[in-house]
VEXKELUM-409558 format. One line per 8 residues: number of its first residue (from 1); their letters; for each residue x, z, y of N, C-alpha, C. Coordinates in nm, 3 decimals. Each point is the difference from the previous one (the first is absolute). Layout:
BEGIN
NUM = A = X:Z:Y:X:Z:Y:X:Z:Y | ...
//
This chain:
BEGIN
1 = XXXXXXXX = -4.717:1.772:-1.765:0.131:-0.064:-0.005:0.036:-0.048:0.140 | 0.108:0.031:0.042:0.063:-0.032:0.105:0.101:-0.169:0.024 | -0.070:-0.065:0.084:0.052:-0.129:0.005:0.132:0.002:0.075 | 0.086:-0.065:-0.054:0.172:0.012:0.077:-0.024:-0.105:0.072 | 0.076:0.000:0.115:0.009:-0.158:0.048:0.133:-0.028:-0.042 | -0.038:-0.145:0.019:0.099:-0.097:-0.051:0.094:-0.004:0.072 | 0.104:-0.036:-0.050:0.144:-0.009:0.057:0.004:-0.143:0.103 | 0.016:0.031:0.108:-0.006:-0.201:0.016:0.146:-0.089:-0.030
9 = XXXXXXXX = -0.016:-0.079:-0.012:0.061:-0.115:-0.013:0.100:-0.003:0.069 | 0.143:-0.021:-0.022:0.115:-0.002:0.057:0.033:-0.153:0.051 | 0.011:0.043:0.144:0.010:-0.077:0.109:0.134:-0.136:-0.040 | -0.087:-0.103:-0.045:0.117:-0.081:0.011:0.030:-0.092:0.094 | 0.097:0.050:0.064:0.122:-0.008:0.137:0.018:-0.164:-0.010 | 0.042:-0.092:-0.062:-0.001:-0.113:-0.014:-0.084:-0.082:0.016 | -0.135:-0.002:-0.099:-0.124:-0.033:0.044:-0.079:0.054:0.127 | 0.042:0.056:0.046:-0.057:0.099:0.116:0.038:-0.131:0.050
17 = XXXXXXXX = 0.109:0.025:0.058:0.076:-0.105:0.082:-0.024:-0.162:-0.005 | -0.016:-0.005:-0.082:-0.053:-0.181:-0.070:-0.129:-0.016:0.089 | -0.083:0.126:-0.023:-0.117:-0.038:0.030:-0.002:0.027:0.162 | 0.039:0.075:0.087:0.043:-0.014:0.121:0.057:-0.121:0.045 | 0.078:-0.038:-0.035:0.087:-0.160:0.001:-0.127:-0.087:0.015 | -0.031:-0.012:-0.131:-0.128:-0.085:0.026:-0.147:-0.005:0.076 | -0.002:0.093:0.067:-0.067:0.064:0.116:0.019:-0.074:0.131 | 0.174:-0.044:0.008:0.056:0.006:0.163:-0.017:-0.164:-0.020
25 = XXXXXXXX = 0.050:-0.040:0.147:-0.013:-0.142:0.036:0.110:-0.043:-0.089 | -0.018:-0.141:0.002:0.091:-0.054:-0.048:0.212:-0.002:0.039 | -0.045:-0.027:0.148:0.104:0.022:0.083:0.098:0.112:-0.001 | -0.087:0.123:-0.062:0.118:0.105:-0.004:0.082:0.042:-0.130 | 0.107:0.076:0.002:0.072:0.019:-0.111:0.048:0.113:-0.030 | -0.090:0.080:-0.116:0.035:0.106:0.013:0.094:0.043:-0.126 | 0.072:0.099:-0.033:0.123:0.060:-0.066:-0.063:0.129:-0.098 | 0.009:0.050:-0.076:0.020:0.084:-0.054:0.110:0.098:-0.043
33 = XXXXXXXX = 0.055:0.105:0.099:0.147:0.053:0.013:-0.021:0.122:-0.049 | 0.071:0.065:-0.069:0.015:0.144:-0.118:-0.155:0.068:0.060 | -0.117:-0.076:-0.031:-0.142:0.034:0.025:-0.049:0.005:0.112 | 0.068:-0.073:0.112:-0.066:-0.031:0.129:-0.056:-0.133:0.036 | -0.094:-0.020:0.049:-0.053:-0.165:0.003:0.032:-0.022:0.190 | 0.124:-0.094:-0.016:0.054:-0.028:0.073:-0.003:-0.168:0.081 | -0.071:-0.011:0.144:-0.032:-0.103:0.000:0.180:-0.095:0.096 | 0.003:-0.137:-0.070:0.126:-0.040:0.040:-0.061:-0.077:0.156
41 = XXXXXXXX = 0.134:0.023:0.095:-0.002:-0.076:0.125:-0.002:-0.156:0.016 | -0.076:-0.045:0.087:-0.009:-0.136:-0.036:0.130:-0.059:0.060 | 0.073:-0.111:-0.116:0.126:0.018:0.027:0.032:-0.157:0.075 | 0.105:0.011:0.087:0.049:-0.095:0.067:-0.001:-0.077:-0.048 | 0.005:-0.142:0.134:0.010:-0.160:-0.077:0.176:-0.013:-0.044 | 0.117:0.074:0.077:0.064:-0.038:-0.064:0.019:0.099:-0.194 | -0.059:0.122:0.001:-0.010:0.042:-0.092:-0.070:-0.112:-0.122 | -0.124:-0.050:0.048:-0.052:-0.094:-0.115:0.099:-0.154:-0.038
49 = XXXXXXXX = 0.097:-0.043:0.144:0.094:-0.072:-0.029:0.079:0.001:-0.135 | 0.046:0.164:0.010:0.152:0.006:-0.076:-0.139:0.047:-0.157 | -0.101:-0.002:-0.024:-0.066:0.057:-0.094:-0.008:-0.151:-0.078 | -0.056:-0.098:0.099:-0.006:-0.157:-0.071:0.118:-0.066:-0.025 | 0.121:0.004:0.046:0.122:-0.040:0.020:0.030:0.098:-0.163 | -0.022:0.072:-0.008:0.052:0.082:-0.119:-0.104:-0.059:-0.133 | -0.145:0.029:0.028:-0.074:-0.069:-0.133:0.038:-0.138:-0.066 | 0.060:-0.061:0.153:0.025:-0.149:-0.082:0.119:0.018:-0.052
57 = XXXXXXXX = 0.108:0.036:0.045:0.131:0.019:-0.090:0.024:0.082:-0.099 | -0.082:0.086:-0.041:-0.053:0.038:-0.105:-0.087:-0.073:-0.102 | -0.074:-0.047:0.016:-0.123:-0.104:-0.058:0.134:-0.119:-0.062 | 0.091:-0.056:0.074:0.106:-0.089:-0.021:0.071:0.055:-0.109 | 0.060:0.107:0.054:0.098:0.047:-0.149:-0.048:0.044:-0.104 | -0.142:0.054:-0.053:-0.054:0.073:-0.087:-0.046:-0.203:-0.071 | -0.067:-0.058:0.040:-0.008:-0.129:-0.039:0.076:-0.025:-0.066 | 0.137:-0.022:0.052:0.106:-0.024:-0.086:0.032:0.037:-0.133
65 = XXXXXXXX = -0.012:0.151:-0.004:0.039:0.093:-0.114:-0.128:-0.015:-0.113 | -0.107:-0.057:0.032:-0.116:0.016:-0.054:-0.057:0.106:-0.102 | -0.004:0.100:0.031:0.024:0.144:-0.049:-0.174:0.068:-0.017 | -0.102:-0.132:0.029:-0.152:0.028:0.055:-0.026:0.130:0.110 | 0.062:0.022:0.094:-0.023:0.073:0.093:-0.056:-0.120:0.138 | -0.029:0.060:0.084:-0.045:-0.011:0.142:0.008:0.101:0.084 | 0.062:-0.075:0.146:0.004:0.062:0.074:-0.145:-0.009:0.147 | -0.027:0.085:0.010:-0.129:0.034:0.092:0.020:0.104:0.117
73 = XXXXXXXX = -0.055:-0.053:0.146:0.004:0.146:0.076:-0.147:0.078:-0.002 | 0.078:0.125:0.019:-0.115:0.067:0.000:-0.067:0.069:-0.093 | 0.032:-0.019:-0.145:-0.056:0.082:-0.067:-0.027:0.111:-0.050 | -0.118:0.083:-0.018:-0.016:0.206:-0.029:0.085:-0.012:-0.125 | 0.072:0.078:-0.026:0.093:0.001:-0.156:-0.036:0.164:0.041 | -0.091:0.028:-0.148:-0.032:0.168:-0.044:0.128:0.003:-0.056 | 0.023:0.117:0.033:0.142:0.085:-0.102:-0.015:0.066:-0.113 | -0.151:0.041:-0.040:-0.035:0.031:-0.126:0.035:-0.042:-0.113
81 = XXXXXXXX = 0.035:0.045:-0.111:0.029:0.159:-0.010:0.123:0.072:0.070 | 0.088:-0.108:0.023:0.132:0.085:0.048:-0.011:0.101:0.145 | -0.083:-0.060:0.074:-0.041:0.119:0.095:-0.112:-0.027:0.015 | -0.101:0.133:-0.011:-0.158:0.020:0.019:-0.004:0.005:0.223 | -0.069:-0.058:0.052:-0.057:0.046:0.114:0.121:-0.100:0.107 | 0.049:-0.123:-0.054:0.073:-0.124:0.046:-0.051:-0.135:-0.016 | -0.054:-0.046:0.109:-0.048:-0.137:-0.041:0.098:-0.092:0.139 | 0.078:-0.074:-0.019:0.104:-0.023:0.133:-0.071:-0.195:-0.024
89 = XXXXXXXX = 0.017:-0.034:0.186:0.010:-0.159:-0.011:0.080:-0.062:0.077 | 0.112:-0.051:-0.070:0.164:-0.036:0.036:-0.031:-0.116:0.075 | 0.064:-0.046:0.075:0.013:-0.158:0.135:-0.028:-0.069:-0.115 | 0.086:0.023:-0.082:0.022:-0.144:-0.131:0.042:0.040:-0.099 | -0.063:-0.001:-0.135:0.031:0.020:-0.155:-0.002:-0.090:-0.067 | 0.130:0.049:-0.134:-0.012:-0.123:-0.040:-0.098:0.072:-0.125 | -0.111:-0.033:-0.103:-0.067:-0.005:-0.075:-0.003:-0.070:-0.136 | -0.062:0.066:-0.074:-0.017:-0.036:-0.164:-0.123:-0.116:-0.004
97 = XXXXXXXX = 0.031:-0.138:0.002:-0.124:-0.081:0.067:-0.088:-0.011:-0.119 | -0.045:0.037:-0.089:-0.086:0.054:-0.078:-0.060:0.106:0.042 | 0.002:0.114:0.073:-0.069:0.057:0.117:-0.077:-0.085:0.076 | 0.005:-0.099:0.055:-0.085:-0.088:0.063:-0.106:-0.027:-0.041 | -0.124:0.052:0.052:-0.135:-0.047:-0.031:-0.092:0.008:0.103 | -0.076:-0.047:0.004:-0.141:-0.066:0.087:-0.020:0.124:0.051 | -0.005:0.044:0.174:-0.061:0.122:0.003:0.087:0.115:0.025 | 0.137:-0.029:-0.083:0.025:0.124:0.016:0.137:0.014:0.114
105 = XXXXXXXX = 0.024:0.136:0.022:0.105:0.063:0.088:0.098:0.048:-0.043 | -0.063:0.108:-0.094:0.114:0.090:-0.058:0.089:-0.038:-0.132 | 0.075:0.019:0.018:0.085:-0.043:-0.107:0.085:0.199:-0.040 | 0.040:-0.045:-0.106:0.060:0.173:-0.065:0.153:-0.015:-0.031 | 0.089:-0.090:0.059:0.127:-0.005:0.014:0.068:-0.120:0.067 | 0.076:0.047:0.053:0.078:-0.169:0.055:0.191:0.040:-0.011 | 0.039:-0.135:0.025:0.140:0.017:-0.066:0.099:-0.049:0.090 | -0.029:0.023:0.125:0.039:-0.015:0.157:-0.066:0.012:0.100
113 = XXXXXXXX = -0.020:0.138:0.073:-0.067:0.000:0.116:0.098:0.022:0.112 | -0.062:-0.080:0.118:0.022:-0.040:0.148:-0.044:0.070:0.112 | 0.061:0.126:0.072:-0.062:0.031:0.074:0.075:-0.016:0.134 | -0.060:-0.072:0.106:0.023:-0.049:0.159:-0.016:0.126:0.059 | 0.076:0.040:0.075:-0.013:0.162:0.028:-0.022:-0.023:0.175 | -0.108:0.062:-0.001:-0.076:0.043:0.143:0.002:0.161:0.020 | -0.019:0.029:0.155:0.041:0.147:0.046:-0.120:0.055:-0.090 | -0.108:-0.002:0.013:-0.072:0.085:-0.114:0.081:0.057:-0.137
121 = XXXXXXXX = 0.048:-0.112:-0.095:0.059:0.054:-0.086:0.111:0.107:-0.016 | 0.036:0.022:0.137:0.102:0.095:-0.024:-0.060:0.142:0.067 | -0.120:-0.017:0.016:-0.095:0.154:0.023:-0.048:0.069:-0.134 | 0.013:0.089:-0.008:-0.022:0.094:-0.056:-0.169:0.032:-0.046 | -0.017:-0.003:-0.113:-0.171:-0.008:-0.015:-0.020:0.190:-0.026 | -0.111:0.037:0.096:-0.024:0.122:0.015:-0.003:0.068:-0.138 | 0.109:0.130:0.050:0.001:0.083:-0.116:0.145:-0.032:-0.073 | 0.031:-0.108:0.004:0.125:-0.061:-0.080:0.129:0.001:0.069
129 = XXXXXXXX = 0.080:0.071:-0.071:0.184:-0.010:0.092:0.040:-0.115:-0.036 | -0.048:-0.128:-0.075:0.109:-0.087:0.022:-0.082:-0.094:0.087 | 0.055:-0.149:0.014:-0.025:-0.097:0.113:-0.099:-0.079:-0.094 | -0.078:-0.076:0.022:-0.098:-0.087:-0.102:0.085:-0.095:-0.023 | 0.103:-0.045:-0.019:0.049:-0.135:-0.021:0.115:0.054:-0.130 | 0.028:0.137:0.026:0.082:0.076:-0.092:-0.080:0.040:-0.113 | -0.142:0.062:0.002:-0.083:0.037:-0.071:-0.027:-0.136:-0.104 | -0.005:-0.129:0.067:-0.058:-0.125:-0.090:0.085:-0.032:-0.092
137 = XXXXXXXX = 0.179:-0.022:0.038:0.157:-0.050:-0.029:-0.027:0.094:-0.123 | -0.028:0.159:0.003:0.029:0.102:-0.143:-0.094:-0.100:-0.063 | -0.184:0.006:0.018:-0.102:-0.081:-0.072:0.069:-0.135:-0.102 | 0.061:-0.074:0.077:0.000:-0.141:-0.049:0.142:0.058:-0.068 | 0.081:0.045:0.025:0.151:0.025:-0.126:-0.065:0.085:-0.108 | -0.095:0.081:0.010:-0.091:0.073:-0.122:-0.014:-0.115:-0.112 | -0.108:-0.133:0.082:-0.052:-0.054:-0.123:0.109:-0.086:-0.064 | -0.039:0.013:-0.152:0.090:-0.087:-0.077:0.005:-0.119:-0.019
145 = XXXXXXXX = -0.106:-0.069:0.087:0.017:-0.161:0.028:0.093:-0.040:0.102 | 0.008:0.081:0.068:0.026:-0.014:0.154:0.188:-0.006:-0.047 | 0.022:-0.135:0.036:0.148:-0.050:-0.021:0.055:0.007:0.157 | -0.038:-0.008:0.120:0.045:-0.002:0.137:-0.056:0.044:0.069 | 0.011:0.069:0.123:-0.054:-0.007:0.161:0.091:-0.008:0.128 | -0.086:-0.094:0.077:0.057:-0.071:0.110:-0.069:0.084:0.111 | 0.116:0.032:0.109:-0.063:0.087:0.090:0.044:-0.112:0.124 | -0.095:-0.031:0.065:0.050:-0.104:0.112:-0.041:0.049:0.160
153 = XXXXXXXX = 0.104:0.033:0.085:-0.023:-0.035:0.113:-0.047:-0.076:0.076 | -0.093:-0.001:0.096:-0.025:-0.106:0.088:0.011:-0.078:0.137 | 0.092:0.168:0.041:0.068:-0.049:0.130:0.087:0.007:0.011 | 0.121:-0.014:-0.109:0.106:-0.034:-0.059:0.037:-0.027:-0.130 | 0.145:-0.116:-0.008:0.026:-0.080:-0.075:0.049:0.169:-0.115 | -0.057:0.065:-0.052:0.009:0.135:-0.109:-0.134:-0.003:-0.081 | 0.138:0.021:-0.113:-0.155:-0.026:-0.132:0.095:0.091:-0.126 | -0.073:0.047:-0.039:0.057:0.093:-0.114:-0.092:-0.016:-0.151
161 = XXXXXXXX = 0.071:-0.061:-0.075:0.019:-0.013:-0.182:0.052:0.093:-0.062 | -0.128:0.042:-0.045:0.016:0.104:-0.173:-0.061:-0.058:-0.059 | 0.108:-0.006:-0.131:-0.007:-0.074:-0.126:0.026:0.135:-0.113 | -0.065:-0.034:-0.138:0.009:0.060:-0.074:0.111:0.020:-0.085 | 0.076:0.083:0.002:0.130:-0.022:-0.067:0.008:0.107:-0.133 | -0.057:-0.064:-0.130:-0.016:0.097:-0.135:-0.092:0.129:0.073 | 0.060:0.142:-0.013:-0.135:0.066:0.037:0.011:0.079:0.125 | 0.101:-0.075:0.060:-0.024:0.042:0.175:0.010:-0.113:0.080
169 = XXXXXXXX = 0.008:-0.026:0.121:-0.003:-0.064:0.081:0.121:-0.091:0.139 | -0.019:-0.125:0.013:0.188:0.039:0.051:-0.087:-0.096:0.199 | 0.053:0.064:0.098:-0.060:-0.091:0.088:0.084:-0.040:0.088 | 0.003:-0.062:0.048:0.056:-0.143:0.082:-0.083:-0.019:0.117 | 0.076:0.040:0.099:-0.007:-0.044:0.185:0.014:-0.108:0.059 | -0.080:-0.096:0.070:0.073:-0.144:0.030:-0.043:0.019:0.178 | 0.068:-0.029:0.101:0.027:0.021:0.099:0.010:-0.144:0.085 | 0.057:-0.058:-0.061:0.058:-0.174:0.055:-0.070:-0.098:-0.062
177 = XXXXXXXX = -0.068:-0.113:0.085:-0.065:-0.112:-0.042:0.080:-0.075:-0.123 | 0.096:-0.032:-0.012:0.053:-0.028:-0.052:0.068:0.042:-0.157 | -0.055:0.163:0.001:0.007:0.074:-0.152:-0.108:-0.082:-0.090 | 0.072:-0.009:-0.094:-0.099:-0.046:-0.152:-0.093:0.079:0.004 | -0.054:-0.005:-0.048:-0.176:0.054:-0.020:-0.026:-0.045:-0.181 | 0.074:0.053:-0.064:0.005:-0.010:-0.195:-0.096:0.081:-0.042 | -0.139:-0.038:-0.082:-0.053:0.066:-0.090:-0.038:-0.090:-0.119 | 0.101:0.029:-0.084:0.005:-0.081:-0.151:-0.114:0.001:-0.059
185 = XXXXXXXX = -0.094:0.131:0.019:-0.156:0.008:-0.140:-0.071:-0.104:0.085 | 0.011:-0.027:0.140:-0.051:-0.079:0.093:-0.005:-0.162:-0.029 | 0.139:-0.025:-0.003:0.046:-0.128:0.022:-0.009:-0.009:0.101 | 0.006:0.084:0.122:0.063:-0.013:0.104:0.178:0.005:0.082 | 0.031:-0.069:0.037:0.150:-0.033:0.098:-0.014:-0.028:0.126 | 0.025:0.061:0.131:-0.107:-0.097:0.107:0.130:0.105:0.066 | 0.019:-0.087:0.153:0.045:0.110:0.096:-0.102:0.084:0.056 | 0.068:0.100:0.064:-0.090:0.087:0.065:-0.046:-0.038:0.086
193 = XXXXXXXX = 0.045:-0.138:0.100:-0.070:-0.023:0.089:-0.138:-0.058:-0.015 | 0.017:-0.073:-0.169:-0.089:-0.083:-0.007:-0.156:0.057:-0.078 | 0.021:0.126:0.051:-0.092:0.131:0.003:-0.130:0.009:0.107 | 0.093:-0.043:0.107:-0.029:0.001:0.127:-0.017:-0.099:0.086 | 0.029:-0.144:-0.051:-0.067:-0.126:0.048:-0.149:0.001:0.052 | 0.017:-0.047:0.145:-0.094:-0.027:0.076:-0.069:0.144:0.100 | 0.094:0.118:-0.056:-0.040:0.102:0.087:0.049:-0.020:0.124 | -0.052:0.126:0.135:0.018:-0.015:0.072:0.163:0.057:-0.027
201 = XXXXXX = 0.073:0.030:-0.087:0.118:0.063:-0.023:0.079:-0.092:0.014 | -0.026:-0.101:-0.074:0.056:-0.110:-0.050:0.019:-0.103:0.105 | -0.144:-0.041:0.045:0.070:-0.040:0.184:0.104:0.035:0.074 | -0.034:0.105:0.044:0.100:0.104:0.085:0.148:-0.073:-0.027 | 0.013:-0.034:-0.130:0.151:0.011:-0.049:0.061:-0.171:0.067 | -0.106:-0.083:-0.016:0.022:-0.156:0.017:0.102:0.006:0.134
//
């Protein structure tokens, strides 16, 4: 009798990645993009400015609404099931705070992600025609938690809102310190400048 070999085990792309993650230093931050493990640039102080300036005015309006969410930077949100071989980690999400536990990172949906856009993001991850920041925007309007995304500039007063509107999407450009900055699932109202308090942007202007 002739012995077959066994089929092996199908490579799971997610856990692959988990377990790489947990491999690297603490300090770094890596992405999971349509199956590339993508490490993020370490991002400016005024980038981490407008990232804390945003968690707290977020953290403020979601309080309000008391809806049991939290807002957090930084967190891996897998896209599974809605997309296999996507694990993205936004400046700032807002989260299902029942997700919160001892230990952990990943969370499997959020219902506002924040991304501070640095020149990396608008490169192209090998092999792929679109820009990585375009590739994430499809990711996060995919999942069905996902009520918003905030695309924020950092070396200008430009920030772009997509909101979920029934089963497409409607988005909104803000250009001037002084534009509202409205996300209702948020309980956020804030100007745009007040996005950008304490950057070096925001100086400049005094």
């Amino acid at each position: 009798m002739t012995a077959s070999a066994a089929e092996p085990a199908p490579l799971d792309l997610h856990q692959s990645f988990q377990d790489f993650v947990a491999a690297r230093p603490d300090e770094e931050k890596w992405e999971l993009v349509a199956g590339r493990f993508l490490m993020q640039a370490q991002p400016s102080i005024d980038h981490q400015i407008i990232a804390g300036n945003l968690n707290r005015l977020l953290t403020d309006g979601i309080e309000r609404l008391r809806l049991g969410r939290i807002s957090v930077q930084n967190p891996a949100i897998d896209l599974r099931p809605t997309l296999e071989g996507h694990v993205y980690v936004p400046d700032v999400a807002i989260i299902d705070a029942d997700e919160v536990e001892p230990g952990r990172n990943v969370v499997s949906a959020c219902f506002l992600a924040v991304e501070i856009l640095s020149p990396s993001d608008r490169r192209r991850p090998a092999g792929m025609k679109s820009q990585k920041i375009a590739i994430k925007l499809a990711g996060y309007e995919a999942l069905p938690t996902c009520e918003a995304v905030l695309l924020v500039e950092q070396r200008a007063f430009d920030a772009t809102l997509s909101e979920r509107n029934g089963s497409g999407w409607v988005r909104r450009r803000m250009t001037n310190p002084d534009d509202r900055l409205v996300i209702a699932s948020a309980g956020l109202d804030c100007r745009l400048g007040d996005v950008y308090a304490r950057t070096t942007l925001a100086r400049a202007r005094r």
